[in-house]
KEKE-3310 file (N, C-alpha, C; in steps of 0.2 Angstrom, whole numbers, plus 5000, padded with zeros to 4 digits):
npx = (4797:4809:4829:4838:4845:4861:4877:4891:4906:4920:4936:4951:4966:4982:4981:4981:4994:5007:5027:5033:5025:5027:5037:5038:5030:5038:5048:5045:5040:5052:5061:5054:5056:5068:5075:5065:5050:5048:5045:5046:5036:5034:5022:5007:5013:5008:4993:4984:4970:4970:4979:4992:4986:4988:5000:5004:4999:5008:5018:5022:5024:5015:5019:5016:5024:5042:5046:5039:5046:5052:5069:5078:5085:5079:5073:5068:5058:5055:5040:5033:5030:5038:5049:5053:5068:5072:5068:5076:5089:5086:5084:5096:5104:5098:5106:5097:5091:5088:5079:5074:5058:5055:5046:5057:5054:5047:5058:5068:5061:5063:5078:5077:5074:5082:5093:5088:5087:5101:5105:5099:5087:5067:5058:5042:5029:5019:5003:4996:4990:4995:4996:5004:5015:5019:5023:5033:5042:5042:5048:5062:5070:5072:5061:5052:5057:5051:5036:5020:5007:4991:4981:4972:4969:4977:4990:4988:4988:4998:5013:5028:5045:5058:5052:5062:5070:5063:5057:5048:5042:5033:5020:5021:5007:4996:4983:4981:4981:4972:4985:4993:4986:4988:5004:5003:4996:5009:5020:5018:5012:5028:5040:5052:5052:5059:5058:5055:5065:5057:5040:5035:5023:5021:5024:5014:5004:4999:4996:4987:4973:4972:4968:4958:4951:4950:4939:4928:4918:4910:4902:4893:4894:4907:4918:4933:4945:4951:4958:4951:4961:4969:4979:4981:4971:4957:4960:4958:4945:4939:4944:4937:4924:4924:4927:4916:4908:4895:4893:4907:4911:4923:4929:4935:4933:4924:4912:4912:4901:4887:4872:4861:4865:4869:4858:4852:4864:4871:4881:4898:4912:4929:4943:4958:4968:4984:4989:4981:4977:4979:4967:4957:4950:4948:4937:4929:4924:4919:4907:4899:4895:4890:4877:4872:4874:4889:4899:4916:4927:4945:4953:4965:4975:4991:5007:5016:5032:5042:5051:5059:5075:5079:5080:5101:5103:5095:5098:5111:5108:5103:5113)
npy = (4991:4978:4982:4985:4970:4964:4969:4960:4964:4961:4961:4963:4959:4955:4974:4990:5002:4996:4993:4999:5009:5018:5019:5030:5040:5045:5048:5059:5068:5067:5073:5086:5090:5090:5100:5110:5118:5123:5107:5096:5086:5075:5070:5060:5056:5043:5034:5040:5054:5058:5057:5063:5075:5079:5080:5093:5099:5101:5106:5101:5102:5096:5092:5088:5085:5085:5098:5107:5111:5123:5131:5127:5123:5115:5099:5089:5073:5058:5047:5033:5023:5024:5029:5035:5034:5043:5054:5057:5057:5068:5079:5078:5085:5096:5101:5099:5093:5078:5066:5047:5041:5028:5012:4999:4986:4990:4995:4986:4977:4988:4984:4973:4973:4980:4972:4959:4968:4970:4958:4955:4952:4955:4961:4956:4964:4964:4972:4986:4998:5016:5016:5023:5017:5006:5015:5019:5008:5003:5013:5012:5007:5008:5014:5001:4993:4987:4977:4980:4968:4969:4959:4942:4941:4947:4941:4930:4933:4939:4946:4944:4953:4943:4928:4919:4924:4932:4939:4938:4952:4958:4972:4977:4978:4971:4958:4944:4928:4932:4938:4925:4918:4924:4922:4909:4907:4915:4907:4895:4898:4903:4894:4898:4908:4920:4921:4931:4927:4926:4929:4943:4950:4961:4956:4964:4966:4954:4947:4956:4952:4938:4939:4946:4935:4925:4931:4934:4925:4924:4938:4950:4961:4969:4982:4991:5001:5015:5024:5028:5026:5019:5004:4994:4993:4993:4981:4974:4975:4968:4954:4951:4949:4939:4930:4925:4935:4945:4961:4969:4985:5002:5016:5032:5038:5035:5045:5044:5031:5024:5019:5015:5004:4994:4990:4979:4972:4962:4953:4962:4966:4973:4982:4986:4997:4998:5010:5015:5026:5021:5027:5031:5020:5015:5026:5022:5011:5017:5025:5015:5010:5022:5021:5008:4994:4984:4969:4969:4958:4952:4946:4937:4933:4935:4939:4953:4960:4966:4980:4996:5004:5022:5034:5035:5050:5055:5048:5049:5064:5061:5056)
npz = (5125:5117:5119:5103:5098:5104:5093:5086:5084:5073:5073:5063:5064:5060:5056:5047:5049:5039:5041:5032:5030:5041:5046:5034:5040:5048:5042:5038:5048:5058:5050:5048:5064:5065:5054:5053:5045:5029:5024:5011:4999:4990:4978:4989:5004:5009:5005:5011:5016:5029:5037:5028:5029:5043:5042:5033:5041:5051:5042:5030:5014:5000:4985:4968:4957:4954:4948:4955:4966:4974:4972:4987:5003:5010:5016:5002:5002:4993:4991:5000:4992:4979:4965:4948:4942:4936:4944:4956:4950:4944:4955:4962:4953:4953:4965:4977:4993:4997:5003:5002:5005:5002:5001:5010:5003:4993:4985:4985:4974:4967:4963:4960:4946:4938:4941:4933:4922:4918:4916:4903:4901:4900:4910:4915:4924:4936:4938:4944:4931:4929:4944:4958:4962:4952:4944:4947:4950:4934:4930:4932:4922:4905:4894:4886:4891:4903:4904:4908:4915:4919:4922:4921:4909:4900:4903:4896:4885:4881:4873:4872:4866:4867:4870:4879:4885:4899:4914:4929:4940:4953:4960:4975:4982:4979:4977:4982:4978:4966:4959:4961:4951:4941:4938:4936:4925:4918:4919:4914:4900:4899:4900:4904:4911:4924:4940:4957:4971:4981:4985:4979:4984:4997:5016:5022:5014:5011:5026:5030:5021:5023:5036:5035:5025:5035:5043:5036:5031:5042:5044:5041:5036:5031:5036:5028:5032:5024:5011:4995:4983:4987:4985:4991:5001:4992:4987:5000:4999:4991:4992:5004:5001:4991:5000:5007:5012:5012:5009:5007:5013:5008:5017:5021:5035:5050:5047:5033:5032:5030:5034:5034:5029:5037:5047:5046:5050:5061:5064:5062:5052:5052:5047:5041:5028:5022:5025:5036:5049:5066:5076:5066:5063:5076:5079:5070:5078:5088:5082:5081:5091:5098:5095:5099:5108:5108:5105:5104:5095:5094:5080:5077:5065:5063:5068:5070:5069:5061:5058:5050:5048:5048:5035:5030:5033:5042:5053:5055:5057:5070:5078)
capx = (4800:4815:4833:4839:4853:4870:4880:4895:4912:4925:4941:4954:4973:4986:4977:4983:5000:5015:5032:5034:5022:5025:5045:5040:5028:5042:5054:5044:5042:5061:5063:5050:5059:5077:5076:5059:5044:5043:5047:5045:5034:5032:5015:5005:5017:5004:4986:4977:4971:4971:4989:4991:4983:4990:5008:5002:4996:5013:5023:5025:5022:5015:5020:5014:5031:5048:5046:5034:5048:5056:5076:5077:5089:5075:5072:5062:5056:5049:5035:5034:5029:5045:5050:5058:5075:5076:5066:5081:5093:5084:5085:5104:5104:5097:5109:5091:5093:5084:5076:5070:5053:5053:5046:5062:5049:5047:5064:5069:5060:5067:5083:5075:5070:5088:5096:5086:5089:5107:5107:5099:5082:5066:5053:5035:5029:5011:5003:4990:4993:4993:4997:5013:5023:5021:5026:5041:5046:5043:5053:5070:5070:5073:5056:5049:5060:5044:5030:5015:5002:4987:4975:4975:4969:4984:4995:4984:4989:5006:5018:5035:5048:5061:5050:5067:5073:5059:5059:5042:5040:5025:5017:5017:4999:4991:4977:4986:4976:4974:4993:4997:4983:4993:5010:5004:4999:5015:5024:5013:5017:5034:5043:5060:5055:5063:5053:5060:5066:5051:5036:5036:5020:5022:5021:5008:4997:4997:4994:4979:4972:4973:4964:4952:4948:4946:4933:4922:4913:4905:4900:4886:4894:4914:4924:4940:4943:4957:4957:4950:4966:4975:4977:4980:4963:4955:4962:4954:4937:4937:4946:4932:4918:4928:4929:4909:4905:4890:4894:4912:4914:4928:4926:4939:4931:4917:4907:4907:4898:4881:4871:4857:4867:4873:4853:4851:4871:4873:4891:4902:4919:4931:4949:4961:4976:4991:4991:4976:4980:4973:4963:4952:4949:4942:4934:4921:4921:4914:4901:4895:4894:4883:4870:4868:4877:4895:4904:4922:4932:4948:4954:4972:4978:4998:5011:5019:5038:5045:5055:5064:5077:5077:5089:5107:5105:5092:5101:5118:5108:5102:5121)
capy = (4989:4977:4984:4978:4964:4968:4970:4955:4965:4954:4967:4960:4960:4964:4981:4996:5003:4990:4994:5003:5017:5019:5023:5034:5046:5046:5051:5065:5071:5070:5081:5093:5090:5091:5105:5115:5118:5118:5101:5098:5079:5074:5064:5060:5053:5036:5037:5040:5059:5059:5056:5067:5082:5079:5082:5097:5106:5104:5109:5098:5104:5091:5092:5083:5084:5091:5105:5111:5114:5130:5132:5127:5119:5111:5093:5086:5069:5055:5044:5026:5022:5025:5035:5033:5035:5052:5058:5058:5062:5079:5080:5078:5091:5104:5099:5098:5089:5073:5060:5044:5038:5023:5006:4996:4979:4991:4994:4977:4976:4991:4984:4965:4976:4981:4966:4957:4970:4968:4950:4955:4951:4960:4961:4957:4968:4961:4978:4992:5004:5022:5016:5026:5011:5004:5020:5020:5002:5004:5018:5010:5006:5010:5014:4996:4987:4982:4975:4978:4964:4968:4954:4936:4939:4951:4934:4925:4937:4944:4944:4947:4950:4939:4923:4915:4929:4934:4938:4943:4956:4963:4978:4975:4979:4964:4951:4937:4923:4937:4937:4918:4915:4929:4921:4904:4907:4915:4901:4890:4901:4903:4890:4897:4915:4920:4924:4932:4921:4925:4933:4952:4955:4961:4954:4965:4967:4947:4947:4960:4948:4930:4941:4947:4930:4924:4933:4936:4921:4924:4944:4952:4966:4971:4987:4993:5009:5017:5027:5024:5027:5015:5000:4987:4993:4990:4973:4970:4976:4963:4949:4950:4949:4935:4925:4924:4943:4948:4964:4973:4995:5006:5019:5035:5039:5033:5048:5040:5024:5023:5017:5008:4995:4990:4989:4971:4969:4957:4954:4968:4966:4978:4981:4993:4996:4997:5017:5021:5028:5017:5031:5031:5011:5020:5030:5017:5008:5019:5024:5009:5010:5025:5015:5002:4990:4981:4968:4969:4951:4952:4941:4938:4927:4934:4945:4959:4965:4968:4989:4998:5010:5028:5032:5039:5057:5056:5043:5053:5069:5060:5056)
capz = (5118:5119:5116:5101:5099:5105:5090:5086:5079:5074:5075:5061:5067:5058:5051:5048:5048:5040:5045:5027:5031:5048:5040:5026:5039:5054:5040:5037:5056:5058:5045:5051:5071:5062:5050:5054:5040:5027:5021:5004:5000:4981:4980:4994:5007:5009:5002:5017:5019:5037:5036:5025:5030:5048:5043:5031:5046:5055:5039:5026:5008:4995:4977:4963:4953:4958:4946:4961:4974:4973:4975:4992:5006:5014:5014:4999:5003:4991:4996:5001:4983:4977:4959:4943:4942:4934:4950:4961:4947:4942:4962:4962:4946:4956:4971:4983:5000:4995:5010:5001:5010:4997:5006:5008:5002:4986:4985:4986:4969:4961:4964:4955:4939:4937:4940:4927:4915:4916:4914:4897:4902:4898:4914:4916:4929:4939:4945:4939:4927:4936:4951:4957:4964:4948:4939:4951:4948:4929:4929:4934:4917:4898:4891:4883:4895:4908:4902:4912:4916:4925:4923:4918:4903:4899:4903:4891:4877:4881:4866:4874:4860:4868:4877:4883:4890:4905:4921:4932:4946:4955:4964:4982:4987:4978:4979:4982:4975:4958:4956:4958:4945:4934:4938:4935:4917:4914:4920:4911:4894:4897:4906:4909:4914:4931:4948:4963:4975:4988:4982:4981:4988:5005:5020:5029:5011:5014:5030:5030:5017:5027:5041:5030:5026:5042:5047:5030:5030:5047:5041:5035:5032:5032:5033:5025:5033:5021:5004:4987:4980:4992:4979:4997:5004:4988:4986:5005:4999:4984:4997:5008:4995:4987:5005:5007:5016:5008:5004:5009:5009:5010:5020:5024:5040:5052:5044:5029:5034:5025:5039:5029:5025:5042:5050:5047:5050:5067:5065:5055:5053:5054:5045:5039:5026:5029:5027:5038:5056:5071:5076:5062:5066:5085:5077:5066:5082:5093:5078:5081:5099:5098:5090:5100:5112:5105:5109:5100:5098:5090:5078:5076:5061:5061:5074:5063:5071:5057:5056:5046:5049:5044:5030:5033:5035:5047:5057:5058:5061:5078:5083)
cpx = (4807:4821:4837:4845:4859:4874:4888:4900:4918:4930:4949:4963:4977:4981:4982:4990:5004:5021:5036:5032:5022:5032:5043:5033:5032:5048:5054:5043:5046:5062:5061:5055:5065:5077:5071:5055:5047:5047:5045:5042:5033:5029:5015:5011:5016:4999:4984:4978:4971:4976:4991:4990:4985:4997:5008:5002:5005:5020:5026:5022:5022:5015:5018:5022:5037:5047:5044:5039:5052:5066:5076:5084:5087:5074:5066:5060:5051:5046:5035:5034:5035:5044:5053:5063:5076:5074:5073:5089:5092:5086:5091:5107:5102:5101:5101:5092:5087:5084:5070:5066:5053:5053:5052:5060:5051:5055:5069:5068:5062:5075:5083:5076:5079:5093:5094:5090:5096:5110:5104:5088:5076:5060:5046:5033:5021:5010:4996:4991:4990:4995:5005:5019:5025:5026:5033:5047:5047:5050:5060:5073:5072:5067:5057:5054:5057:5038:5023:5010:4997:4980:4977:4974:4974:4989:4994:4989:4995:5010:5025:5037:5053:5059:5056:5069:5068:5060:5051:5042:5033:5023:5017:5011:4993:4987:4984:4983:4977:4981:4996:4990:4986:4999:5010:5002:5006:5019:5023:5016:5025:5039:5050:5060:5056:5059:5060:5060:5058:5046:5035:5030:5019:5019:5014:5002:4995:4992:4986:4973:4969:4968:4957:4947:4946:4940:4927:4917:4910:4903:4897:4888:4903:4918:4930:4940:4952:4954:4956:4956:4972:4975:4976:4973:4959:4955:4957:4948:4935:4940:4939:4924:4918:4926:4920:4906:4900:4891:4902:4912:4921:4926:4934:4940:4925:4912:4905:4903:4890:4877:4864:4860:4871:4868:4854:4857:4871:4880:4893:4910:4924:4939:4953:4967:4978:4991:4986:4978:4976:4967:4957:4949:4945:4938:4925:4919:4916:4909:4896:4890:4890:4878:4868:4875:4883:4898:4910:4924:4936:4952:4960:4972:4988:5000:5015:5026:5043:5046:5057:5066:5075:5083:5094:5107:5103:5095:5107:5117:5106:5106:5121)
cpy = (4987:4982:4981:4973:4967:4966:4966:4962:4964:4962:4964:4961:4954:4967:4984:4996:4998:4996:4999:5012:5020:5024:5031:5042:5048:5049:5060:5071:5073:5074:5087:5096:5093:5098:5113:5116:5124:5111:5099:5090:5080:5068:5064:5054:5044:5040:5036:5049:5063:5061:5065:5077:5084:5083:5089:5102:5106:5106:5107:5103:5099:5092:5089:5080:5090:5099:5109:5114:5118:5129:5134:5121:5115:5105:5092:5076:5064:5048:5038:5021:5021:5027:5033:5035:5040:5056:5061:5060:5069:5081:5084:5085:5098:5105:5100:5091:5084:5067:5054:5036:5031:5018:5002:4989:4982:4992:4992:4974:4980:4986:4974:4966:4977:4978:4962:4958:4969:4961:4950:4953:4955:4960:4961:4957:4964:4968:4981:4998:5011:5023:5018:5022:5008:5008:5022:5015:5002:5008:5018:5009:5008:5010:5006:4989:4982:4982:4975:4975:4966:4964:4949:4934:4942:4945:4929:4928:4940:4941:4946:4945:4944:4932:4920:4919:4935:4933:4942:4945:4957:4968:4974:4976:4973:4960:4947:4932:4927:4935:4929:4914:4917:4923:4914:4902:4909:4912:4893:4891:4899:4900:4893:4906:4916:4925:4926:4926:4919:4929:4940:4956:4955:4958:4956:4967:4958:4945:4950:4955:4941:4933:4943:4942:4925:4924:4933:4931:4920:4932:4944:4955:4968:4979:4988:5000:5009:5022:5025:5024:5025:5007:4991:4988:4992:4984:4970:4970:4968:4955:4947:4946:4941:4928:4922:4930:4945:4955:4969:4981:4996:5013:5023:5035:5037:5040:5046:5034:5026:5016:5011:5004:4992:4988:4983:4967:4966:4957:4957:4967:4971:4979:4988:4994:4998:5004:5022:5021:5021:5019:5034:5023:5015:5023:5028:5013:5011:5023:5020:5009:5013:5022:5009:4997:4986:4976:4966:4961:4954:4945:4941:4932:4926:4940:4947:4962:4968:4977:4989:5003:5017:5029:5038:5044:5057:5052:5046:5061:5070:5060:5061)
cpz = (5120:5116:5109:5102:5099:5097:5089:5080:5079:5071:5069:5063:5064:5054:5050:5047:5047:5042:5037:5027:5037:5046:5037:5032:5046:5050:5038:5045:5058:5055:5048:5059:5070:5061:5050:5045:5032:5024:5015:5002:4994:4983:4989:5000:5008:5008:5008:5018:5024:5037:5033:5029:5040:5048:5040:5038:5049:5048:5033:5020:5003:4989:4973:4960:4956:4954:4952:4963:4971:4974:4981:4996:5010:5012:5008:4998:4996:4994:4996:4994:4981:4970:4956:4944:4940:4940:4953:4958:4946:4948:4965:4958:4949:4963:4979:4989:5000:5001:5005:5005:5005:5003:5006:5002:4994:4981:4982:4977:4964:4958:4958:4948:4934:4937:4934:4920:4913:4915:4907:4897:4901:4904:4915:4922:4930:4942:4941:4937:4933:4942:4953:4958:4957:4940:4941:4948:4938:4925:4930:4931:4912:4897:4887:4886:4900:4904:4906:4910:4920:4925:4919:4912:4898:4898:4899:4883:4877:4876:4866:4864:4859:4873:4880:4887:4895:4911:4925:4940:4949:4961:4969:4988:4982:4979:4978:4978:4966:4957:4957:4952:4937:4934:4935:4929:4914:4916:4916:4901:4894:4900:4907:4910:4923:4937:4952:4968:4982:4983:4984:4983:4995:5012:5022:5023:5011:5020:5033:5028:5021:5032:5040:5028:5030:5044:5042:5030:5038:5048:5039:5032:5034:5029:5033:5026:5028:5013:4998:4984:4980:4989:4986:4999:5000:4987:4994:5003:4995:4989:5001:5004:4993:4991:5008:5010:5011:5003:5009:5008:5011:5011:5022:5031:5043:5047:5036:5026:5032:5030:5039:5028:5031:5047:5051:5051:5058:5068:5060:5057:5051:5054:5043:5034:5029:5029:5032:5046:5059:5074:5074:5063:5073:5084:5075:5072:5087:5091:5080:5087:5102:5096:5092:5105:5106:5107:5102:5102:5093:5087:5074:5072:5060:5066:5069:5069:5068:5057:5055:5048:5044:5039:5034:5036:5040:5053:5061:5061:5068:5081:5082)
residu = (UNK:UNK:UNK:UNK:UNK:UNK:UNK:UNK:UNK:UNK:UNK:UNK:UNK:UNK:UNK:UNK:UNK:UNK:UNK:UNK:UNK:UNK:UNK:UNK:UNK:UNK:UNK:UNK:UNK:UNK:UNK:UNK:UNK:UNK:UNK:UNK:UNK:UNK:UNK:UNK:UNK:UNK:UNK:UNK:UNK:UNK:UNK:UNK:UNK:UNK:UNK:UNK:UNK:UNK:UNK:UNK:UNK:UNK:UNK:UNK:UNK:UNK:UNK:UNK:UNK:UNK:UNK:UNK:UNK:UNK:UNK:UNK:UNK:UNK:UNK:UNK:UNK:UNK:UNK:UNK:UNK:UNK:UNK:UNK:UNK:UNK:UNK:UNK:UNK:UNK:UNK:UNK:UNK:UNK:UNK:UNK:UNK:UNK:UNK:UNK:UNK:UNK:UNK:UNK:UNK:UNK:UNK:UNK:UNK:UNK:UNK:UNK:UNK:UNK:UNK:UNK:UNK:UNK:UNK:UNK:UNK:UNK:UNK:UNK:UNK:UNK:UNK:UNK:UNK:UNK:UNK:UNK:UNK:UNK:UNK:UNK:UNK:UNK:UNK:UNK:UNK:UNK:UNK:UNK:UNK:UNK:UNK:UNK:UNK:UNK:UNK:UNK:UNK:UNK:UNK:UNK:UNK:UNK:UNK:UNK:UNK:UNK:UNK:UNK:UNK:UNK:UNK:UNK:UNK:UNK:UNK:UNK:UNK:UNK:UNK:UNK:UNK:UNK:UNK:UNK:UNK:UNK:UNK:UNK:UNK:UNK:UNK:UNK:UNK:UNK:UNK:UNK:UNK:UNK:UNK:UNK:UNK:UNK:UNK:UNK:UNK:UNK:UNK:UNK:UNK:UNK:UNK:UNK:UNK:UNK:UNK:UNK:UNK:UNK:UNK:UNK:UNK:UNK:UNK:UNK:UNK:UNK:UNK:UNK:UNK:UNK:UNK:UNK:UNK:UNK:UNK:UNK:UNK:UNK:UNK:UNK:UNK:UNK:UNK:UNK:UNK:UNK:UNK:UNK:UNK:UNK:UNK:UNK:UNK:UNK:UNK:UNK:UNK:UNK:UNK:UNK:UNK:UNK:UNK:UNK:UNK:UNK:UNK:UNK:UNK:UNK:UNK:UNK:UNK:UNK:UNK:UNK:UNK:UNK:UNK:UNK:UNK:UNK:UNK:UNK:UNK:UNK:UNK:UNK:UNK:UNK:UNK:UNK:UNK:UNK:UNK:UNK:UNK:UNK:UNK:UNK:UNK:UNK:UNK:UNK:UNK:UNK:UNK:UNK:UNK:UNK:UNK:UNK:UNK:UNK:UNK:UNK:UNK:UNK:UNK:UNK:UNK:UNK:UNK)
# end
């Protein structure tokens, strides 16, 4: 009996960690290395619970809301997401020792939201209800100040109070294509509302994306190794699909790869958000591997050097 055919896996590059999340889980490390355990994290640090559950063993303690953290002098950290404005004043109010892991990118757009509003503005957000970046960036706010959009049919119907005076933002883990077809209805409605100068979805949910498209149209079958709950890994799944790939999953780990659906599969492609370790990417590959002869190509569409420092405290407490 022959063996079967060597198996074609096109490797996407850039995957995996952006320079956001690599920040917000080295900020909690240092804490831990600095200060010793436990360390106090409100929400998941990044949705991957590899991540997660890695830092937990060495000390972290995860919250939902600050009410959680007890009266403590130990660091409490929020997460690359970033938080509403009362977050870090309640924080302040309890004099608690506060490290904010917020993506500098996301940031970048709190800091857009509040600008607007003080030019008198009222802002339409691009994003998805739920999702905490948006609940963060909402949150910069006066209740009825952001208008959330998440679909173009949202932008069809949106009935700002003041059309002259808009201004639109958006979530940084986005379909890209999705959000310039949003943008470009309300641009179309409302010709004199105000964009940011560059577009605020991130480089490395871009960049995953353009790589993702790359390779889909010569895939049978494409994995997104990351979390359901991870709004960029998502967005790859639907990217992929979108680009010609038959059928894209998302998968936490190689075990749970659904193995039927990858028989027929010849070339599998093979990608990562931006919050999943690279180790779980080695992981799906060497699944494969057992199964049957491999050969990896990788397929670079963009070089990713972009870092960000760690905030002050942690900085002065190295000096």
């Amino acid at each position: 009996m022959s063996a079967p055919p060597k198996r074609r896996i096109l490797l996407c590059a850039p995957r995996g960690f952006c320079a956001g999340v690599d920040r917000a889980i080295q900020i909690v490390e240092e804490a831990l290395a600095r200060y010793g355990a436990p360390v106090y994290v409100r929400h998941e640090i990044v949705h991957n619970r590899y991540v997660v559950e890695a830092l937990r063993a060495k000390g972290a303690v995860f919250v939902e809301e600050l009410e959680d953290v007890p009266e403590t002098r130990q660091p409490v950290i929020f997460s690359a997401h970033g938080v509403a404005r009362r977050i870090p004043e309640a924080a302040a109010a309890r004099n608690l020792f506060q490290l904010d892991a917020t993506c500098p990118l996301v940031s970048k757009v709190h800091k857009q939201v509040i600008l607007h509003h003080r030019r008198g503005r009222d802002v339409v957000l691009v994003g998805h209800a739920g999702h905490p970046e948006v609940e963060g960036t909402m949150g910069q706010l006066p209740p009825g100040a952001v208008v959330l959009v998440e679909t173009a049919e949202d932008a069809r119907t949106l009935a700002p109070r003041d059309p002259e005076n808009l201004a639109w933002t958006t979530q940084t883990t986005l379909s890209v294509d999705d959000t310039a077809e949003i943008v470009a209805i309300l641009r179309e409605r409302f010709p004199s509302i105000v964009g940011p100068h560059k577009d605020d979805i991130c480089y490395a949910t871009t960049n995953r994306q353009q790589a993702v498209k790359a390779v889909a149209p010569e895939a049978d079958r494409l994995i997104v190794v990351g979390a359901p709950n991870s709004s960029n890994s998502q967005r790859l799944r639907e990217v992929a699909e979108r680009a010609g790939c038959p059928k894209a999953v998302l998968v936490q780990r190689a075990s749970d790869i659904d193995w039927a659906d990858f028989e027929d599969a010849r070339t599998v492609a093979i990608t990562a958000g931006a919050s999943a370790p690279e180790v779980l990417v080695e992981e799906v590959i060497d699944a494969f591997a057992a199964r049957g002869e491999i050969e990896v190509e990788l397929v670079r569409t963009a070089e990713e050097t972009i870092t960000f420092q760690l905030p002050k405290a942690l900085r002065e407490a190295a000096a």
